[in-house]
SESE-243657 format. One record per residue (C-alpha): residue in one letter; y, x, z; residue number from 1. Coordinates in nm, 2 decimals, decimal comma. Layout:
residu = A; Y = Y; X = X; Z = Z; num = NUM
...
//
This chain:
residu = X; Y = 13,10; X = 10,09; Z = 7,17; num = 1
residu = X; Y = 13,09; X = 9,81; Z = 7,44; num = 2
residu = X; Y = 13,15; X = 10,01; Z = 7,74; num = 3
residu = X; Y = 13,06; X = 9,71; Z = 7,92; num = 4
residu = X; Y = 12,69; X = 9,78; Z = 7,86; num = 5
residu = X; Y = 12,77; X = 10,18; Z = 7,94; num = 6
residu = X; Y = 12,94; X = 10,09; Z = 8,27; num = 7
residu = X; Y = 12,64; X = 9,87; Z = 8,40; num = 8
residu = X; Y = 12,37; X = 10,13; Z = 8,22; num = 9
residu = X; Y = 12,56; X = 10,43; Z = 8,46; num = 10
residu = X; Y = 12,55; X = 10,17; Z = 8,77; num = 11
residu = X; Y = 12,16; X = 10,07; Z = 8,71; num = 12
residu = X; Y = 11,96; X = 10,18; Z = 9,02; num = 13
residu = X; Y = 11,66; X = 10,32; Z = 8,86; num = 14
residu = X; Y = 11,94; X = 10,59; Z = 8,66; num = 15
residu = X; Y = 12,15; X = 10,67; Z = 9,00; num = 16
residu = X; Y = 11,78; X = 10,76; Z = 9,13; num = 17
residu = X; Y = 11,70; X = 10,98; Z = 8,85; num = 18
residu = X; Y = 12,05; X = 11,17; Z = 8,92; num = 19
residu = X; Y = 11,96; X = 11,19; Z = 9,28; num = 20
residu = X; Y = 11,60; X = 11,37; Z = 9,21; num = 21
residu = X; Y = 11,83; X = 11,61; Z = 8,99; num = 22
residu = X; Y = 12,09; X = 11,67; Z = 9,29; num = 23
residu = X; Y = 11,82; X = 11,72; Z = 9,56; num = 24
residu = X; Y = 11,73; X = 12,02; Z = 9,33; num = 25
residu = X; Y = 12,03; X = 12,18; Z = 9,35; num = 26
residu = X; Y = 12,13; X = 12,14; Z = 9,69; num = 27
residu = X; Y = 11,79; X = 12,29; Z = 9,78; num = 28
residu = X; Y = 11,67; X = 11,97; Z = 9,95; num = 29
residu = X; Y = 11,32; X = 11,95; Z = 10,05; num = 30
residu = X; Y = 11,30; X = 11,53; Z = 9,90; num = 31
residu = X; Y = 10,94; X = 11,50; Z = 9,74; num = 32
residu = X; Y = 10,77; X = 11,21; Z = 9,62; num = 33
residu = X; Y = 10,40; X = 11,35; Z = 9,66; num = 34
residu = X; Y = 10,21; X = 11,39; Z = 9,38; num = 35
residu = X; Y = 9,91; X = 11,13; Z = 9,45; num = 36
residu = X; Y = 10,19; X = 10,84; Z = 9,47; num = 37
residu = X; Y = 10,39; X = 10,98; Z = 9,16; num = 38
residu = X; Y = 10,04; X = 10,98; Z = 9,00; num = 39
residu = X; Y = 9,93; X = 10,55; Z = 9,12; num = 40
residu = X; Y = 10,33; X = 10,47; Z = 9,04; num = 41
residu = X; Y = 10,26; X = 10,63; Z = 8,63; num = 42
residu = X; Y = 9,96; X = 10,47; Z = 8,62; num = 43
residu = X; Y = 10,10; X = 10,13; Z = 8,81; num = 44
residu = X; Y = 10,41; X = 10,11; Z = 8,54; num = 45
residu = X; Y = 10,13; X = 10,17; Z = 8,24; num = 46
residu = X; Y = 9,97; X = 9,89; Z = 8,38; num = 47
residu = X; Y = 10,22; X = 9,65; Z = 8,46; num = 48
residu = X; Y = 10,41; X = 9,74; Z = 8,08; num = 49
residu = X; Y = 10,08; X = 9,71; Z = 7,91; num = 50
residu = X; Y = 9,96; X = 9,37; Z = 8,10; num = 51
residu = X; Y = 10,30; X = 9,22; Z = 8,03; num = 52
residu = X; Y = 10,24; X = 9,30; Z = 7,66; num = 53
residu = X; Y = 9,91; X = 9,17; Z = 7,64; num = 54
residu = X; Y = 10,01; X = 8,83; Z = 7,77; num = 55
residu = X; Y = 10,31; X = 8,79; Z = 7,57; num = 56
residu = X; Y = 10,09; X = 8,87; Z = 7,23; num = 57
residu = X; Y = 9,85; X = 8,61; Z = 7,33; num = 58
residu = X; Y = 10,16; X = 8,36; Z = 7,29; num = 59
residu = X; Y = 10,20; X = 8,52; Z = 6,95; num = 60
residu = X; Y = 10,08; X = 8,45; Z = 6,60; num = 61
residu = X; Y = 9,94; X = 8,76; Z = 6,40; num = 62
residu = X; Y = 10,18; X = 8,76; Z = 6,06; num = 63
residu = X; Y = 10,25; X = 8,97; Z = 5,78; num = 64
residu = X; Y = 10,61; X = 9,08; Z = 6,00; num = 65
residu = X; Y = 10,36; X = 9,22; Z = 6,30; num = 66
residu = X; Y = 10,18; X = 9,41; Z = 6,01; num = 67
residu = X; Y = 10,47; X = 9,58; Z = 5,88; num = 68
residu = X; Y = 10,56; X = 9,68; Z = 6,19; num = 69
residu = X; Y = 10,29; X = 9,81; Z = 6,31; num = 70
residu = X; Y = 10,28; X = 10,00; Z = 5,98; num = 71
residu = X; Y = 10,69; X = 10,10; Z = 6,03; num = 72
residu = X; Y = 10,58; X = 10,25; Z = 6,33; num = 73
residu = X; Y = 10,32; X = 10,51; Z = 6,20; num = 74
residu = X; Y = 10,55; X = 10,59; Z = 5,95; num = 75
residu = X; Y = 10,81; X = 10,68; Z = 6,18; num = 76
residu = X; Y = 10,58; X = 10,91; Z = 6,41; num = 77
residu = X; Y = 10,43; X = 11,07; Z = 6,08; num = 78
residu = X; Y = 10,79; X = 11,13; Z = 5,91; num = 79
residu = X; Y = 10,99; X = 11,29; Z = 6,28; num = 80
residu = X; Y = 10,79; X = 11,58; Z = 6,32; num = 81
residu = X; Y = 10,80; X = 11,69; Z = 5,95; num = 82
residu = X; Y = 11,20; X = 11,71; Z = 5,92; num = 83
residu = X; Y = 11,21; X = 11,85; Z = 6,28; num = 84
residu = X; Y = 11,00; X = 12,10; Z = 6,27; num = 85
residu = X; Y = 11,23; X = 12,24; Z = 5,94; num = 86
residu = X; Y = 11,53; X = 12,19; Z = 6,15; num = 87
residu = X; Y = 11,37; X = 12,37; Z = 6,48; num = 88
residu = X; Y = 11,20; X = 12,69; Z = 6,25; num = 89
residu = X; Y = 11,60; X = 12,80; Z = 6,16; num = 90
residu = X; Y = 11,59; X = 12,92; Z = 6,54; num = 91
residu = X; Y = 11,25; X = 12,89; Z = 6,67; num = 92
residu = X; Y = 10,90; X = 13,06; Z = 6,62; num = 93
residu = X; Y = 10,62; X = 12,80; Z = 6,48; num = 94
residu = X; Y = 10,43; X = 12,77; Z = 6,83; num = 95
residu = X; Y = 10,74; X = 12,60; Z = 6,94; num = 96
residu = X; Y = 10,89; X = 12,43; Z = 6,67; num = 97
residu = X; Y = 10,52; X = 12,24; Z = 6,64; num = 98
residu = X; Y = 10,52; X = 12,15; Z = 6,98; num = 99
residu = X; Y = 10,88; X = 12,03; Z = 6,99; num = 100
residu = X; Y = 10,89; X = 11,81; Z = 6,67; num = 101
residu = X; Y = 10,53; X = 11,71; Z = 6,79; num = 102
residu = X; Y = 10,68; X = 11,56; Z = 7,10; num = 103
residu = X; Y = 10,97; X = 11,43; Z = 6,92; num = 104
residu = X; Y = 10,79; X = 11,20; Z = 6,72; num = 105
residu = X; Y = 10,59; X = 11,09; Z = 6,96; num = 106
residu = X; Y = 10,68; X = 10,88; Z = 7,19; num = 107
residu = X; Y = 10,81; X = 10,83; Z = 7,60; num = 108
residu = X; Y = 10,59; X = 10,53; Z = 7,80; num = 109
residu = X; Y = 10,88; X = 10,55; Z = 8,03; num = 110
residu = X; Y = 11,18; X = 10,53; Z = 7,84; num = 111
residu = X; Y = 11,03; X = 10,20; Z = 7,67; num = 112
residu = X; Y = 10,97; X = 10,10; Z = 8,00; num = 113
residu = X; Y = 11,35; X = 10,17; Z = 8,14; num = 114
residu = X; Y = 11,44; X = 9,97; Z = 7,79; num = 115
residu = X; Y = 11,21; X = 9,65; Z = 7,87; num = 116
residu = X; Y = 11,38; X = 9,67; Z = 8,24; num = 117
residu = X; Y = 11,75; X = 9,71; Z = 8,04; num = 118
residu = X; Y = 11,67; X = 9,43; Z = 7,77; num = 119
residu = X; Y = 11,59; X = 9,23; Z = 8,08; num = 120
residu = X; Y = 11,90; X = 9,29; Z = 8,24; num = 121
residu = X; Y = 12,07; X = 9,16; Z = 7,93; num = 122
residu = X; Y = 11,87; X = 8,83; Z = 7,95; num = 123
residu = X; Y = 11,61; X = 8,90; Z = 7,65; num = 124
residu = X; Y = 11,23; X = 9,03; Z = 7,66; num = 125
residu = X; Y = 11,05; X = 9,23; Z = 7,45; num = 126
residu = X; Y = 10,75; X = 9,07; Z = 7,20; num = 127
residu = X; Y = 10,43; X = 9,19; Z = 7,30; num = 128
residu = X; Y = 10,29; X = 9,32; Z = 6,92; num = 129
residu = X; Y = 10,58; X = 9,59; Z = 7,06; num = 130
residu = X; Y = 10,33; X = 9,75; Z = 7,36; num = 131
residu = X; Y = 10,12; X = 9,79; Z = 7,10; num = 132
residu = X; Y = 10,33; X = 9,96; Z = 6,81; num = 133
residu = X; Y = 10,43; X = 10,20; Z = 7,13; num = 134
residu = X; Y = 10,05; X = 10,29; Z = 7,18; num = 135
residu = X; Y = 9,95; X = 10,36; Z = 6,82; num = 136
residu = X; Y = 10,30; X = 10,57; Z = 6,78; num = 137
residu = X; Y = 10,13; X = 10,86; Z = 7,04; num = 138
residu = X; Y = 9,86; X = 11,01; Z = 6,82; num = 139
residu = X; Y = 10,01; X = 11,07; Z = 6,50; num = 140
residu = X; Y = 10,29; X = 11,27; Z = 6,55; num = 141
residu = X; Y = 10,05; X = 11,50; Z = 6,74; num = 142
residu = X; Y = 9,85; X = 11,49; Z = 6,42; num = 143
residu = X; Y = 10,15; X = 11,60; Z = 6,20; num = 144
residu = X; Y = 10,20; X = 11,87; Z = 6,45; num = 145
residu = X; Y = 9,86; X = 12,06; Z = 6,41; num = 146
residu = X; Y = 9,84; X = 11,98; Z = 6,04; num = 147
residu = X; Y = 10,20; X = 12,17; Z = 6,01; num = 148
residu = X; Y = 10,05; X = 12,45; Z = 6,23; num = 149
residu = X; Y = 9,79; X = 12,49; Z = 5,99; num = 150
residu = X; Y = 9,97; X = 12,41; Z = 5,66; num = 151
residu = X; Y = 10,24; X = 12,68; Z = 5,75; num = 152
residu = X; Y = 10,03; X = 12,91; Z = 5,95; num = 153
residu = X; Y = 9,69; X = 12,88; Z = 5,83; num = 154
residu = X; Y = 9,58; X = 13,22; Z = 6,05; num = 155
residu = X; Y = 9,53; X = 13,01; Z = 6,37; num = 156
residu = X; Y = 9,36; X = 12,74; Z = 6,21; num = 157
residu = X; Y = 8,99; X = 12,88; Z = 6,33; num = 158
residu = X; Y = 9,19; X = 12,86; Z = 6,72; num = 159
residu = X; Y = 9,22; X = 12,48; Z = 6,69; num = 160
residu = X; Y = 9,00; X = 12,20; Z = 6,68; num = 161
residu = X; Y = 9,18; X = 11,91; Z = 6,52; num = 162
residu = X; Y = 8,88; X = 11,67; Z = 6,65; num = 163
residu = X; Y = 8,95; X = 11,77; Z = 6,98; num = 164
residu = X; Y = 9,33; X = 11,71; Z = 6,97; num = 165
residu = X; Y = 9,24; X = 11,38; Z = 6,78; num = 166
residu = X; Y = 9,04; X = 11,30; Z = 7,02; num = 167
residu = X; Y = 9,26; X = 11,36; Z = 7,28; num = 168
residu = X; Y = 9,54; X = 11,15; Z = 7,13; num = 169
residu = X; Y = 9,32; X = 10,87; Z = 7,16; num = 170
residu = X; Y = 9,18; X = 10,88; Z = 7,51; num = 171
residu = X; Y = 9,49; X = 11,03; Z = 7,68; num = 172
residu = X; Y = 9,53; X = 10,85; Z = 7,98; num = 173
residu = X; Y = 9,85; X = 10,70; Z = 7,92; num = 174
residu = X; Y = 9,74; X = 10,59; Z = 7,60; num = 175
residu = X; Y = 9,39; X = 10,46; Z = 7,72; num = 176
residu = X; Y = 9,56; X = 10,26; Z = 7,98; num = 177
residu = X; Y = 9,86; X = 10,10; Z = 7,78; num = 178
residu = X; Y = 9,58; X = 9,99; Z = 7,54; num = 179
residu = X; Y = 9,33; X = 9,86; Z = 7,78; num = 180
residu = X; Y = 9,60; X = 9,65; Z = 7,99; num = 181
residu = X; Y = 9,72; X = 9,54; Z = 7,70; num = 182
residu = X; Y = 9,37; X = 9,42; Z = 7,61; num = 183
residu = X; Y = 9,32; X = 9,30; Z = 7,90; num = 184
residu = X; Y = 9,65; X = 9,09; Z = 7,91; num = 185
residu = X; Y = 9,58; X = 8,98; Z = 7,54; num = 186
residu = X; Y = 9,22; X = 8,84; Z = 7,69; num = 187
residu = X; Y = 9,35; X = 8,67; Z = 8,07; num = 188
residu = X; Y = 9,39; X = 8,31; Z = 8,10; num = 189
residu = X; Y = 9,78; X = 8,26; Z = 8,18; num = 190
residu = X; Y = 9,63; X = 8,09; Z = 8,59; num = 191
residu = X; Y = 9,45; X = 8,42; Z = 8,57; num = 192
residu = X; Y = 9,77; X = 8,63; Z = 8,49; num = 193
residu = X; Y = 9,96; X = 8,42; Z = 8,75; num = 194
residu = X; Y = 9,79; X = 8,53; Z = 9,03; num = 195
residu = X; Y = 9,88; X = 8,89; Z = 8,96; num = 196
residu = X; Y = 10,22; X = 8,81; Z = 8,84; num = 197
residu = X; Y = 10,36; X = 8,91; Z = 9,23; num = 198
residu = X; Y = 10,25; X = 9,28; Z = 9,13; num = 199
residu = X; Y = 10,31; X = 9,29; Z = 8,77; num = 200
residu = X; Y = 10,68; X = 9,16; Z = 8,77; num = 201
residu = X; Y = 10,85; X = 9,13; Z = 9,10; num = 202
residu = X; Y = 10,81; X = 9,48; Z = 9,24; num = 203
residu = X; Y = 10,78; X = 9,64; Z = 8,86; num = 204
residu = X; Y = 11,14; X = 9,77; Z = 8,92; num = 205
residu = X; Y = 11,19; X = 9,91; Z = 9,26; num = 206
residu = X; Y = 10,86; X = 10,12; Z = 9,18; num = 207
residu = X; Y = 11,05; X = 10,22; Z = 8,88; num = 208
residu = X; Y = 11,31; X = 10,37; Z = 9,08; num = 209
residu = X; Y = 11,09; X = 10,56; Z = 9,29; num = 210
residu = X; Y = 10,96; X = 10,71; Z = 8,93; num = 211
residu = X; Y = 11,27; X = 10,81; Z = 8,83; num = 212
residu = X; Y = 11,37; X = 10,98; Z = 9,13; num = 213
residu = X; Y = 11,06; X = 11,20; Z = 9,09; num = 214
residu = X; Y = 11,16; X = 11,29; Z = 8,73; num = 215
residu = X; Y = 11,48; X = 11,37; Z = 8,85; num = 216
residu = X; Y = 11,33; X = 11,63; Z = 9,09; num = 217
residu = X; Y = 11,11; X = 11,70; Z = 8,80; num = 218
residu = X; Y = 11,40; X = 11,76; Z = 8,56; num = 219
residu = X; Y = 11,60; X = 11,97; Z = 8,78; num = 220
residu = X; Y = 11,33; X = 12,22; Z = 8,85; num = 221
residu = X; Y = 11,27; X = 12,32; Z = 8,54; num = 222
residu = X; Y = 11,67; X = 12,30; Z = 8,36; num = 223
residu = X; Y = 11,69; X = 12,68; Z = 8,44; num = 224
residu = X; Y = 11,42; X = 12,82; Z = 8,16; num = 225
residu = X; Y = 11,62; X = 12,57; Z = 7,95; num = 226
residu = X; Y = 11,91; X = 12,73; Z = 7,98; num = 227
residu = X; Y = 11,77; X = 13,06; Z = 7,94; num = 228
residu = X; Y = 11,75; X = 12,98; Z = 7,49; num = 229
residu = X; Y = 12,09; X = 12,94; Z = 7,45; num = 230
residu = X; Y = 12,25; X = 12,60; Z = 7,30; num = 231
residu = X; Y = 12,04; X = 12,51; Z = 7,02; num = 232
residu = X; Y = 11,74; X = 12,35; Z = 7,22; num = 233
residu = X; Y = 12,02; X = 12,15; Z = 7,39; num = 234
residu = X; Y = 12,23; X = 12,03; Z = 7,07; num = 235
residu = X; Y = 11,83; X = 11,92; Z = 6,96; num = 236
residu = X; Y = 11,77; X = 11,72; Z = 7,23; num = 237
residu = X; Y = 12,07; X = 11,57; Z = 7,22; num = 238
residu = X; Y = 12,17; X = 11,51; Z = 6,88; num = 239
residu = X; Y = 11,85; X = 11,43; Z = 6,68; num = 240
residu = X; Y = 11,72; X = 11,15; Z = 6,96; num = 241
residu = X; Y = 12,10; X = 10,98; Z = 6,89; num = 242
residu = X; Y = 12,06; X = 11,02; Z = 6,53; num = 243
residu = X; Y = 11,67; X = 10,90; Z = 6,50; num = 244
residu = X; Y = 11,75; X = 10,57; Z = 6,67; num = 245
residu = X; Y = 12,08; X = 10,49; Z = 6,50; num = 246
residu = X; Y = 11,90; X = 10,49; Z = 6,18; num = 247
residu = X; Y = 11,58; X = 10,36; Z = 6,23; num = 248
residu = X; Y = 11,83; X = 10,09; Z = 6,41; num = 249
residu = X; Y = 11,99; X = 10,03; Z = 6,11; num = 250
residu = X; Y = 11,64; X = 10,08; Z = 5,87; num = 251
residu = X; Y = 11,48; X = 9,83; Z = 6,08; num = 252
residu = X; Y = 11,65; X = 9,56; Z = 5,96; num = 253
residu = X; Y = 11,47; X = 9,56; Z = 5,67; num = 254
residu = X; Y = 11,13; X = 9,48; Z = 5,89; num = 255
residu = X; Y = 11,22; X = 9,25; Z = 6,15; num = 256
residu = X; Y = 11,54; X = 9,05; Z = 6,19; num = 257
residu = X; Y = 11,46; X = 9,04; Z = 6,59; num = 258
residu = X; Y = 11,69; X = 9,21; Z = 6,76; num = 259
residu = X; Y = 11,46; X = 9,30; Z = 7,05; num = 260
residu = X; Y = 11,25; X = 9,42; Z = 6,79; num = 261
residu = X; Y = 11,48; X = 9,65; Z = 6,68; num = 262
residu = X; Y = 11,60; X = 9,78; Z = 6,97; num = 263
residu = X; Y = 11,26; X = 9,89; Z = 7,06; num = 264
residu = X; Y = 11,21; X = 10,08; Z = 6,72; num = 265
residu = X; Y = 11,52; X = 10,27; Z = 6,79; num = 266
residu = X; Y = 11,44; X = 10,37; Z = 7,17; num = 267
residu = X; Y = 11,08; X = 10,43; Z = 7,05; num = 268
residu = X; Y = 11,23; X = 10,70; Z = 6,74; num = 269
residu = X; Y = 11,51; X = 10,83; Z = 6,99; num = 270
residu = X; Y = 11,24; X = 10,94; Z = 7,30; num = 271
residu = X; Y = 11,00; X = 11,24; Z = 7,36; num = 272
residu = X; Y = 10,68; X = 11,23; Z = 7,48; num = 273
residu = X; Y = 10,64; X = 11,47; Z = 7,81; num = 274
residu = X; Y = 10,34; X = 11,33; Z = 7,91; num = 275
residu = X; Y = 10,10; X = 11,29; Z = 7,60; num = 276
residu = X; Y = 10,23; X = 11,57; Z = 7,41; num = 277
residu = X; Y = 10,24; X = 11,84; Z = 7,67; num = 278
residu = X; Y = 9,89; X = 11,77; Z = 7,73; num = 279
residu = X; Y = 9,78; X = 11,78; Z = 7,40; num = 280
residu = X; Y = 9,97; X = 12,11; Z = 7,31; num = 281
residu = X; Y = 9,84; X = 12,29; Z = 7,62; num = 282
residu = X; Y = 9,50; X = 12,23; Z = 7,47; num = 283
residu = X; Y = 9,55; X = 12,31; Z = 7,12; num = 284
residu = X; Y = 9,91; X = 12,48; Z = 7,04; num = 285
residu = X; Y = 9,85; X = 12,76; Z = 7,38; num = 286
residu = X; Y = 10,11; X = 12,93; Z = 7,21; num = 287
residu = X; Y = 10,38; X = 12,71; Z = 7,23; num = 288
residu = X; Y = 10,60; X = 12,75; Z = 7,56; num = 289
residu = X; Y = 10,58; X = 12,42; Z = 7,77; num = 290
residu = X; Y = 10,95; X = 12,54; Z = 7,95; num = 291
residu = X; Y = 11,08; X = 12,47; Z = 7,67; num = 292
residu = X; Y = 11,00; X = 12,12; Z = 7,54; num = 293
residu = X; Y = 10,89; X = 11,97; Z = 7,85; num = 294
residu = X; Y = 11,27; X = 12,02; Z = 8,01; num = 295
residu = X; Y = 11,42; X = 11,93; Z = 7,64; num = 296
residu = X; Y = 11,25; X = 11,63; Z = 7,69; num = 297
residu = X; Y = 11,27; X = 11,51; Z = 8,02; num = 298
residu = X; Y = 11,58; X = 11,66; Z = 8,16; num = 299
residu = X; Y = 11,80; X = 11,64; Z = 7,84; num = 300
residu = X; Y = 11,67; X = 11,35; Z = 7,61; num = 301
residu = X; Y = 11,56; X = 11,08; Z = 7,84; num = 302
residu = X; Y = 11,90; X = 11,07; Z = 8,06; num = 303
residu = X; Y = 12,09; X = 11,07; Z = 7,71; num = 304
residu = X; Y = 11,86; X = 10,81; Z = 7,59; num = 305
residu = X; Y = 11,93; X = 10,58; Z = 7,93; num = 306
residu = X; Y = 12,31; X = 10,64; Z = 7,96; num = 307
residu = X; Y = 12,44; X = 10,66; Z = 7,59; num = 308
residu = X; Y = 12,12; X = 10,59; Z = 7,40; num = 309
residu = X; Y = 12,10; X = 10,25; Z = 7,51; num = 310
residu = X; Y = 12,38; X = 10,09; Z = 7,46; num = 311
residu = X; Y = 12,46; X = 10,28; Z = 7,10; num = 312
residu = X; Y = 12,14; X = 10,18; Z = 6,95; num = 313
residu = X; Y = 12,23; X = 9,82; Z = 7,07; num = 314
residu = X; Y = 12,54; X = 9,82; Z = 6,92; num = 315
residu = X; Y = 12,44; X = 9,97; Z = 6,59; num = 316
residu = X; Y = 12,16; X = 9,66; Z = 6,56; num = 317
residu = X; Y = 12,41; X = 9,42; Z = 6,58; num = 318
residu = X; Y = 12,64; X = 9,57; Z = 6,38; num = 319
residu = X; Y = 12,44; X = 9,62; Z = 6,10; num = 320
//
């Protein structure tokens, strides 16, 4: 591994902010970010991500390779939750094991967004058609959920109204939003874009810092229930992210030679959704114990992802 790219990873600001939010948990500090500017800062980074996209697809041609991407993609949400919900039922009841390979397929809006600001870092940016494939990645790994639910427990089938949840996978915020700024980036004359380019780029970081702080607190709140189930939620959430984007790394290859391209495939396979997800399974998997896969997600994957993840996927590109 180049443990160049670790060493500066460990040292990036936004990461040392997210470790803070966890340490003012446990020394009982009263640090907060309140919840109306943690609220504008998700919705700000949504924006800014899904503007960015939009103008750098305008630049771009629509080709056979954008195709099969977007189509690699889908297939990728579709394919997690089946083999993780087999691995998760050895030690879990279905509730969980539905909403946990659910969220594992799906995918984190901020982990792509810490890997745009780490491609960045390293001197290369993302294609736009990317924003996109992130987007359309949300919804069917929570469709694979329910149709699991009701394929392998067909009792609570009347309980659950796979419209609704399809519905709700399309016109979740986070997903309404990356999609509309992404339209409206895609529509925006580049003099228009300029104008708002103060807001979109130059302060896009710092405010991602403030985010992660406030997932750090998140995080560190909720790592006792966690704890409570023993290893095997932990060795999940560590292990299967690692191994999802080291092969769909490697399998990449065979779609897109670009190796921003397939550095975003592998962060996209290797994070968990704790916004989308969660939502979703609160309204249609009640069941399912939100202690448990919300911390898996937020407080174990996405640190592994940003510290380790990173610059292992990166490596694995360009050695294969």
């Amino acid at each position: 591994m180049n443990f160049s790219l670790l060493l500066e990873n460990l040292t990036n600001p936004a990461l040392l902010f997210f470790i803070l939010g966890i340490l003012a948990v446990f020394v009982k500090s009263d640090l907060a970010v309140p919840e109306n500017s943690s609220k504008f800062i998700s919705l700000y980074l949504l924006f800014s991500i899904g503007f960015k996209g939009g103008q750098e697809l305008s630049h771009e041609t629509f080709n056979m390779e954008i195709f099969w991407s977007m189509l690699f993609g889908i297939l990728i949400a579709l394919a997690i939750p089946i083999y993780s919900f087999f691995i998760l039922r050895r030690k879990l009841n279905i509730y969980d094991s539905v909403a946990i390979s659910a969220a594992y397929g799906s995918v984190s809006a901020v982990t792509f967004v810490t890997a745009v600001a780490y491609l960045e870092s390293l001197g290369l940016t993302i294609h736009g058609h990317m924003v996109a494939i992130m987007a359309l990645m949300e919804s069917p790994a929570i469709i694979a959920g329910l149709l699991l639910l009701s394929f392998f427990h067909r009792e609570d089938t009347a309980h659950i109204s796979k419209r609704n949840a399809f519905r709700h996978s399309i016109t979740n915020g986070s997903v309404l939003l990356i999609l509309g700024s992404l339209l409206v980036g895609l529509l925006a004359s580049a003099k228009h874009a300029e104008g708002i380019k103060p807001f979109t780029d130059d302060i896009f970081k710092g405010f991602l810092a403030i985010f992660l702080l406030d997932m750090g607190i998140v995080s560190g709140k909720k790592l006792n229930s966690l704890v409570s189930k023993g290893w095997f939620p932990f060795a999940f959430a560590i292990l299967i992210p690692l191994f999802n984007g080291c092969i769909v790394g490697m399998i990449s290859g065979f779609i897109t030679e670009d190796i921003t391209n397939r550095f975003m495939f592998a962060i996209l396979a290797a994070s968990a959704s704790y916004i989308a997800v969660p939502a979703a399974m609160k309204m249609t998997v009640p069941n399912a114990n939100p202690g448990l896969y919300l911390p898996m997600a937020l407080a174990v994957t996405f640190p592994v992802n940003i510290t380790i993840g990173m610059p292992l996927y990166l490596l694995v590109i360009q050695s294969f």
